[in-house]
C-alpha positions as CSV (number, residue, x, y, z in Angstrom):
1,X,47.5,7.2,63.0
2,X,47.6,3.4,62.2
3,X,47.0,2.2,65.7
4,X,43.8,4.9,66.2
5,X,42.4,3.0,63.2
6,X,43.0,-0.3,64.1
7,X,41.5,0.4,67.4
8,X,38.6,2.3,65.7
9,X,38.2,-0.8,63.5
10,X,38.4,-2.8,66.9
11,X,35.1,-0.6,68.6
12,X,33.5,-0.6,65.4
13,X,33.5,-4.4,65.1
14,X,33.0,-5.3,68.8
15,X,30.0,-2.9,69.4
16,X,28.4,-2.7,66.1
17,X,29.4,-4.3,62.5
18,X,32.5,-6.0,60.8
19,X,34.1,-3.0,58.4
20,X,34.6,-5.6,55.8
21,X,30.6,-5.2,55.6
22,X,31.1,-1.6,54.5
23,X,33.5,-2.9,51.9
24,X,30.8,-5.9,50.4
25,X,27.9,-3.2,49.8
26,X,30.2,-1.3,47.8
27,X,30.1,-4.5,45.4
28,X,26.8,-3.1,44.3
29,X,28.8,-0.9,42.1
30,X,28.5,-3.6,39.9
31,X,24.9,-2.5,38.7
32,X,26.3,0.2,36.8
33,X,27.7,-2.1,34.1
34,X,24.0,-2.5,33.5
35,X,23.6,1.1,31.7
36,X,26.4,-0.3,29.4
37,X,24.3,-3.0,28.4
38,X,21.3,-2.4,26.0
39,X,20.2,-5.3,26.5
40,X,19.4,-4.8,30.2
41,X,16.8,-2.6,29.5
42,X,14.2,-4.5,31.5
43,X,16.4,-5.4,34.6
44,X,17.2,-1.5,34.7
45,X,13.1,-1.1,35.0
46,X,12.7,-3.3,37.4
47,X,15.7,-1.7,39.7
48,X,14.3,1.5,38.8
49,X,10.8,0.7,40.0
50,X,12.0,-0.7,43.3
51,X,14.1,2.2,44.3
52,X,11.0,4.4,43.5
53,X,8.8,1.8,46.1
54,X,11.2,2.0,48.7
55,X,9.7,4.9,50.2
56,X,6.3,3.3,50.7
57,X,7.6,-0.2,51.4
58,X,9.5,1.1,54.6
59,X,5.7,2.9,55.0
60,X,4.2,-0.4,54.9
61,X,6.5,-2.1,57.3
62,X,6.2,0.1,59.9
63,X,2.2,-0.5,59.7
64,X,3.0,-4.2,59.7
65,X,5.5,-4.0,62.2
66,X,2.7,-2.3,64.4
67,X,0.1,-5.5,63.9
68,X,2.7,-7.5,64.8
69,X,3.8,-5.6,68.2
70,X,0.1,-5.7,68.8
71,X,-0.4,-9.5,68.1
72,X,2.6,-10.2,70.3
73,X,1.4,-8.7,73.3
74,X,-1.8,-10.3,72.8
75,X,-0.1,-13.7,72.5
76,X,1.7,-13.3,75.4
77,X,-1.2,-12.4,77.5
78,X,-3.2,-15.8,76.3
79,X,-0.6,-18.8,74.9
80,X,2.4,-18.0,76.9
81,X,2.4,-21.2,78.9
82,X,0.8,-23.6,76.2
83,X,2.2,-27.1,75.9
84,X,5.4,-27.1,73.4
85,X,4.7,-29.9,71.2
86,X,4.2,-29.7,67.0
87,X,4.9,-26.1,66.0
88,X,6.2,-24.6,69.5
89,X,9.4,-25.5,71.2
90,X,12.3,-23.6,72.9
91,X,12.3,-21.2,69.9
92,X,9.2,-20.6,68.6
93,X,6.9,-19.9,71.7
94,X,5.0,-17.2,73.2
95,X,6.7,-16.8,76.2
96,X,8.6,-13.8,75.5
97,X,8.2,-10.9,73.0
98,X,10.8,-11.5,70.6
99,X,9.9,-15.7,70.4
100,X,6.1,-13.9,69.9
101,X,7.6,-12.0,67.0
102,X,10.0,-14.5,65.7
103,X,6.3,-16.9,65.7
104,X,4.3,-13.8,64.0
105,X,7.0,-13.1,61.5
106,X,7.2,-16.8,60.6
107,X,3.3,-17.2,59.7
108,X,3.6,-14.0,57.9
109,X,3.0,-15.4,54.6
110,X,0.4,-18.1,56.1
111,X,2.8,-21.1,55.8
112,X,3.2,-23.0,59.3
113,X,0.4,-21.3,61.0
114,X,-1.5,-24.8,61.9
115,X,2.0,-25.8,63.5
116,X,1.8,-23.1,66.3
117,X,-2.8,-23.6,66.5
118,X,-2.2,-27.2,67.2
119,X,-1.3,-27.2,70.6
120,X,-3.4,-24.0,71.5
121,X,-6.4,-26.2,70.4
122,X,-5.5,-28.4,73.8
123,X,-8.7,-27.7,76.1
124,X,-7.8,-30.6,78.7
125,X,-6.7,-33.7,79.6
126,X,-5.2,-36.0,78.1
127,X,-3.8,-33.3,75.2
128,X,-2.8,-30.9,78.5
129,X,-3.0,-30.6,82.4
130,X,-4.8,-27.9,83.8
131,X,-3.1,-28.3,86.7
132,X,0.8,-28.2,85.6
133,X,2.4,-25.5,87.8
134,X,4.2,-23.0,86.3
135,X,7.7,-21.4,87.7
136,X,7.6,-17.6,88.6
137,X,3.9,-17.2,88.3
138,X,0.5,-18.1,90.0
139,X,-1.2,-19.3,86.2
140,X,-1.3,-22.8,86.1
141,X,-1.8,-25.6,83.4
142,X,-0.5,-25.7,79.9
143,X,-3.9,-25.6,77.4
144,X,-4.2,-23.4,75.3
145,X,-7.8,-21.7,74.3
146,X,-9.4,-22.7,70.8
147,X,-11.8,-20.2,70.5
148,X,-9.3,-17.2,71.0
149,X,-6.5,-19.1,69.4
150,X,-8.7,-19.7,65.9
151,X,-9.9,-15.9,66.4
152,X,-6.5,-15.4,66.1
153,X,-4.9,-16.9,64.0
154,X,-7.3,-16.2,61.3
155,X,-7.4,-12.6,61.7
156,X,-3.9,-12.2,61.7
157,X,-3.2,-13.9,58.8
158,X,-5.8,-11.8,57.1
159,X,-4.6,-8.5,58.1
160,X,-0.8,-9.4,57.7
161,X,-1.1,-11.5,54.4
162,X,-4.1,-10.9,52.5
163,X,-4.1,-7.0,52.7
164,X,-0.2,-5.9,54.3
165,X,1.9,-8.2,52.0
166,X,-0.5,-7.3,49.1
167,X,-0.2,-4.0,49.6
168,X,3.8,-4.6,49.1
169,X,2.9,-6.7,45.7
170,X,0.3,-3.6,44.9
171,X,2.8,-0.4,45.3
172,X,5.6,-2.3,43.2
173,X,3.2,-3.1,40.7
174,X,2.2,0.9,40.6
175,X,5.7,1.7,40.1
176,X,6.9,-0.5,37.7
177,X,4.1,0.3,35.5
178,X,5.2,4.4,35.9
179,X,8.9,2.9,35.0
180,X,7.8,1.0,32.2
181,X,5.9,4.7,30.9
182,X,9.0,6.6,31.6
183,X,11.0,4.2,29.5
184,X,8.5,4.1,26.5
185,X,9.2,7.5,26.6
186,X,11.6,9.2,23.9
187,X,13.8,10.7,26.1
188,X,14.8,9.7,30.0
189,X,17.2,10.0,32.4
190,X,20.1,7.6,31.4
191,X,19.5,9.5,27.8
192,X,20.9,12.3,29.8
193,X,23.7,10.7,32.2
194,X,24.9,9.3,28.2
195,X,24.9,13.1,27.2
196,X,27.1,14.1,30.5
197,X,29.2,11.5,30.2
198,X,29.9,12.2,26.2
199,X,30.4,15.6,27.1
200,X,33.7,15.0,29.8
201,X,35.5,13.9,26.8
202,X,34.7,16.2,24.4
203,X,35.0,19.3,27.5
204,X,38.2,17.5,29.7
205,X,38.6,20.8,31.6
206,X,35.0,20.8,32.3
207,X,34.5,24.5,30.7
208,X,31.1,24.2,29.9
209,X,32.1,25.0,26.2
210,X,32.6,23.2,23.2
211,X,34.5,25.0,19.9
212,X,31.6,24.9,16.9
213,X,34.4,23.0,14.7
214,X,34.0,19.7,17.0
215,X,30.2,20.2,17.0
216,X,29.5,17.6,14.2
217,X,31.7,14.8,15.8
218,X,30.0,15.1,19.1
219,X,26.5,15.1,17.9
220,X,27.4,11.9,16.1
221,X,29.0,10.3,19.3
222,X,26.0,10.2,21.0
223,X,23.8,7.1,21.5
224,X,20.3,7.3,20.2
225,X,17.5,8.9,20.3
226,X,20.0,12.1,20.9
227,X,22.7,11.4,18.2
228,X,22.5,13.2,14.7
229,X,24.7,11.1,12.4
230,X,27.2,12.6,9.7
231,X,26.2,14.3,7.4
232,X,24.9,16.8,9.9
233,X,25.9,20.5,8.4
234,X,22.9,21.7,7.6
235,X,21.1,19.9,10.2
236,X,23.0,21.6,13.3
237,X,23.3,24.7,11.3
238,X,19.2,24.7,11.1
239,X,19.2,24.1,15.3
240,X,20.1,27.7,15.3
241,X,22.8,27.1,18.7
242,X,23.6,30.5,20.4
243,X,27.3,31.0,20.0
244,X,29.3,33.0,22.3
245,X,32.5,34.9,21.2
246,X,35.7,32.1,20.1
247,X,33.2,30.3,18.0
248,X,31.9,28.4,21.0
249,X,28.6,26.9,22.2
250,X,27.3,26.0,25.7
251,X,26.5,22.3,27.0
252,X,23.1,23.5,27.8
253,X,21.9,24.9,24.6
254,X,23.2,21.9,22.9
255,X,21.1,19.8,25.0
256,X,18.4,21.9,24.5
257,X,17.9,21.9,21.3
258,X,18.6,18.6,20.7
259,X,15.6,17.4,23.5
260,X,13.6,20.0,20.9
261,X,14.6,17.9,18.1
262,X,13.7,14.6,19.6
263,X,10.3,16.1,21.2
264,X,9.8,18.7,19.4
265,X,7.3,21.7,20.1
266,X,5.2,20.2,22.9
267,X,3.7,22.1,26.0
268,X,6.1,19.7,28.2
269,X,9.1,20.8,26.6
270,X,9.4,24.3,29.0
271,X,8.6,22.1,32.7
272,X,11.6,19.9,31.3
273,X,13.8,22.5,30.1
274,X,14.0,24.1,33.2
275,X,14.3,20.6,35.4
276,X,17.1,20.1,33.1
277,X,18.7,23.1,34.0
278,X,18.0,22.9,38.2
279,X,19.7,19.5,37.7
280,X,22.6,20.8,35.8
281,X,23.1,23.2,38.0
282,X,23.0,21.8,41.1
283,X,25.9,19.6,39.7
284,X,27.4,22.2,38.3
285,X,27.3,25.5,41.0
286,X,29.6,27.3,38.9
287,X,28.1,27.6,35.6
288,X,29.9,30.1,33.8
289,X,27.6,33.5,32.5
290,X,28.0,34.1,28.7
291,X,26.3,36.5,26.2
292,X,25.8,35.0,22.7
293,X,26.7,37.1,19.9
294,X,25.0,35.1,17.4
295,X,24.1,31.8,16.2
296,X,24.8,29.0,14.0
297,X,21.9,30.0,11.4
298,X,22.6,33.7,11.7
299,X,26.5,32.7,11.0
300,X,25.8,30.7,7.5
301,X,23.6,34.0,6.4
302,X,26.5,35.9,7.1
303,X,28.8,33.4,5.4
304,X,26.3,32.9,2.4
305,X,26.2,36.6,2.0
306,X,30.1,37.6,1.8
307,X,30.1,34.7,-0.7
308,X,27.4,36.6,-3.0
309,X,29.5,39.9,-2.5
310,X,32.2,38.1,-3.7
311,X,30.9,36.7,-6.6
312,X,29.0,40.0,-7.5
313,X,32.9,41.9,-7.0
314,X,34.7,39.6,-9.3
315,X,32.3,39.3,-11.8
316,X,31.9,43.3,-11.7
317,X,35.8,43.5,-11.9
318,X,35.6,40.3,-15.0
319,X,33.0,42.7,-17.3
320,X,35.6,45.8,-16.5
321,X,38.4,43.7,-17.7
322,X,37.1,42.8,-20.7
323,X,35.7,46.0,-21.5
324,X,39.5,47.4,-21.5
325,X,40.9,44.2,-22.9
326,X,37.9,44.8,-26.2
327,X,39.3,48.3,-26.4
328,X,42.7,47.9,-26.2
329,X,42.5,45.2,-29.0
330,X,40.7,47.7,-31.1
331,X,43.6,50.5,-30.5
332,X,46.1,48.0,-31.6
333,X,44.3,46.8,-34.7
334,X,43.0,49.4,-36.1
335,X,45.0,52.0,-34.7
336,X,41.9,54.2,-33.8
337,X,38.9,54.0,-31.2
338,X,36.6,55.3,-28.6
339,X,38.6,56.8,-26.0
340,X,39.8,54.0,-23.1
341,X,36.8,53.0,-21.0
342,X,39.4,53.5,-18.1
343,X,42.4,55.7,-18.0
344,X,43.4,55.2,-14.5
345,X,43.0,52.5,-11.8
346,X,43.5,48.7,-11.4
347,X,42.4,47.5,-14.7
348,X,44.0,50.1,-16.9
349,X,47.6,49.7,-15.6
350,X,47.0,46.1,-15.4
351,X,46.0,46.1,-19.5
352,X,48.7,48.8,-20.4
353,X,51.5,46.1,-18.8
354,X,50.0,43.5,-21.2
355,X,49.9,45.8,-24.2
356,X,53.5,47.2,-23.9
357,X,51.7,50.7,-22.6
358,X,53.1,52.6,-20.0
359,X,49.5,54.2,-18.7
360,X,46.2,52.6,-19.5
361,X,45.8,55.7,-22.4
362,X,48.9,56.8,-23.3
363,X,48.0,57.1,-27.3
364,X,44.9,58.8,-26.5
365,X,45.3,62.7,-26.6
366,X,43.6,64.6,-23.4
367,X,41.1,66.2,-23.8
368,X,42.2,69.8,-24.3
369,X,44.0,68.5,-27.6
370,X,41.6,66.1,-29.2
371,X,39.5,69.0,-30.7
372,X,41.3,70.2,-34.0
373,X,41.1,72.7,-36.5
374,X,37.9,71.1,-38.3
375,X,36.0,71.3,-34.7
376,X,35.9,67.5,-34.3
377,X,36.1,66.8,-30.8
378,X,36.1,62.8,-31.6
379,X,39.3,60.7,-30.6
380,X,42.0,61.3,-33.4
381,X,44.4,58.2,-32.2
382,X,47.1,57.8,-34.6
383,X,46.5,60.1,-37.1
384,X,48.3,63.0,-38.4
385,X,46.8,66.2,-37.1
386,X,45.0,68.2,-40.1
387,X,46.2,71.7,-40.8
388,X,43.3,74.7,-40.9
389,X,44.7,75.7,-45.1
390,X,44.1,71.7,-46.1
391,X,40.8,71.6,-44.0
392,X,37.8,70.1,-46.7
393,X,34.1,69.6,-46.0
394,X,33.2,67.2,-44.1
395,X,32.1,64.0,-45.6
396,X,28.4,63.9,-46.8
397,X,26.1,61.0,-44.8
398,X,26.7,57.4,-45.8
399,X,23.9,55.7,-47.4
400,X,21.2,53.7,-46.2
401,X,22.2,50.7,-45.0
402,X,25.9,51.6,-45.1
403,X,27.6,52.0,-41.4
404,X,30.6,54.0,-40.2
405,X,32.1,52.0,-36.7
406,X,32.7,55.4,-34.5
407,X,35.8,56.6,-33.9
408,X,37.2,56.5,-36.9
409,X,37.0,59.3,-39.7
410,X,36.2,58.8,-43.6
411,X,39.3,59.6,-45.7
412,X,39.5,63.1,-46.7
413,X,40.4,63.6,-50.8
């Protein structure tokens, strides 16, 4: 393999260019370190508006390569043999049609054009002799003609300078204004190539995916106008990102919504969302299909809510336990009371364990034996059952303003 490519490098040097040329245009790798720099802004404009010229600029050489081919020919034909003194010599001549185009080239930008008139001004002796002969061809004499030479001259310099080379200045000028635009904009493209390259090293394995968690610390890596600095909760939650199942969110939507936030709701903002997907994925041909199942905003409703059911379950189980707690504490002191609010569950064998109780009601009769020989069916806790022969009448109303606490029976004389 090692002599094949030497004697490739060889062929490629003899016939056409040195390989170490290959090797100096790759030190225009340099002009990256320009996105780096903020400060570079302007140079970055300028680059940017000559790579969008280049297309017309090789439009407009052609079209001035043409006059030239044209003016060559036509120098040839008339100043071939014109004596070589001031401007013309052994390089610069019209005797052949690259010296004619190395002559055109040079007067290009109208400097040295009287060099190469002078001697085609010569109409006779003693500037020139008419009568010089020539080697190879029949023309003789070396003067030149000064009405076809000023003709042109004059014209040439007009077509190629005045309106050619100012059509070069004009179509840079056009695009460096459209690049100065696209930079006053909000958002362009190295706002985007920052997003991208932010992304590789929050996604390493390039999944396309980035866990909700890590959300807030990539937003707040990114460079301005795009970055959302910390605090930025509620912000991201209010983006309402589509999440996909794993707590996960695609690059796109991220980038979506966060062009919406910088642009917001204009009729601009569809046209660029789907460029900004045909670029994505044409450098991305395997973007992976997903199916949200809901989003950040739909998620904190969700979360908001079980908090309120929370909140509503343990103050619902607070009010039970102090219901039993205030009835219990009744039972104890005065050794009479309402029947238990709760004789089973959660709340009553928790309150019988701090009581001493075995069951949540275990002093309360059931119901089958609370009623007793008088026909009260009330709550007789703690008192002696009262036989039918000692049975009395029932106690006559208290008076106004006098109150009996229920539960608990008048003394019987």
């Amino acid at each position: 393999m090692l002599p094949a490519g030497l004697a490739l490098s060889d062929l490629i040097q003899k016939y056409f260019v040195s390989p170490t040329l290959f090797r100096v245009i790759r030190l225009a790798r340099i002009g990256r370190v320009l996105r780096l720099i903020r400060g570079a802004k302007g140079i970055r404009t300028l680059l940017f508006a000559l790579m969008m010229s280049l297309p017309a600029l090789f439009n407009i050489g052609l079209l001035l390569f043409l006059v030239m081919f044209i003016y060559s020919i036509f120098g040839m034909s008339n100043f071939a043999y014109v004596k070589k003194e001031s401007g013309i010599d052994d390089m610069f001549n019209f005797e052949t049609f690259g010296n004619s185009i190395i002559c055109l080239f040079e007067i290009t930008t109208s400097a040295g054009w009287d060099g190469l008139l002078h001697p085609i001004l010569n109409s006779g002796p003693p500037d020139c002799d008419p009568t010089l002969e020539n080697p190879g061809t029949s023309i003789r004499g070396d003067c030149g003609n000064p009405s076809i030479g000023i003709c042109f001259f004059c014209s040439y310099i007009i077509i190629s300078f005045l309106i050619v080379v100012n059509m070069y200045i004009a179509i840079i000028l056009e695009n460096f204004n459209v690049a100065t635009e696209e930079s006053s904009e909000p958002l362009g493209e190295d706002d985007f190539e920052m997003f991208y390259e932010t992304w590789e090293k929050f996604d390493p394995d390039a999944t396309q995916f980035i866990a909700y968690s890590r959300l807030s610390d990539f937003v707040d890596t990114l460079q301005e106008p795009l970055r959302i600095a910390k605090p930025n909760k509620i912000k991201l939650i209010t983006l309402d990102l589509p999440m996909v199942p794993g707590d996960k969110i695609h690059c796109l939507d991220i980038l979506f919504a966060l062009t919406k936030e910088v642009l917001g709701d204009s009729g601009e903002m569809d046209a660029l969302k789907q460029t900004m997907e045909e670029k994505f994925m044409a450098a991305n041909p395997s973007k992976v299909s997903y199916e949200p199942i809901t989003t950040t905003l739909k998620r904190k409703h969700e979360e908001v809510c079980a908090i309120k059911i929370q909140r509503a379950y343990r103050r619902h189980l607070l009010q039970r336990s102090v219901k039993q707690a205030s009835y219990m504490y009744r039972h104890s002191q005065d050794g009479s009371g309402d029947g238990g609010p709760e004789k089973e569950g959660l709340i009553a064998s928790t309150m019988s364990k701090l009581y001493g109780h075995e069951n949540g009601d275990s002093s309360v009769q059931s119901p089958g034996d609370q009623q007793s020989s008088t026909g009260d069916t009330g709550a007789s806790v703690g008192l002696t059952p009262i036989q039918p022969s000692d049975a009395a009448l029932p106690p006559s109303p208290p008076p106004p303003g006098q109150t009996v606490r229920p539960g608990v029976k008048e003394s019987l004389v």
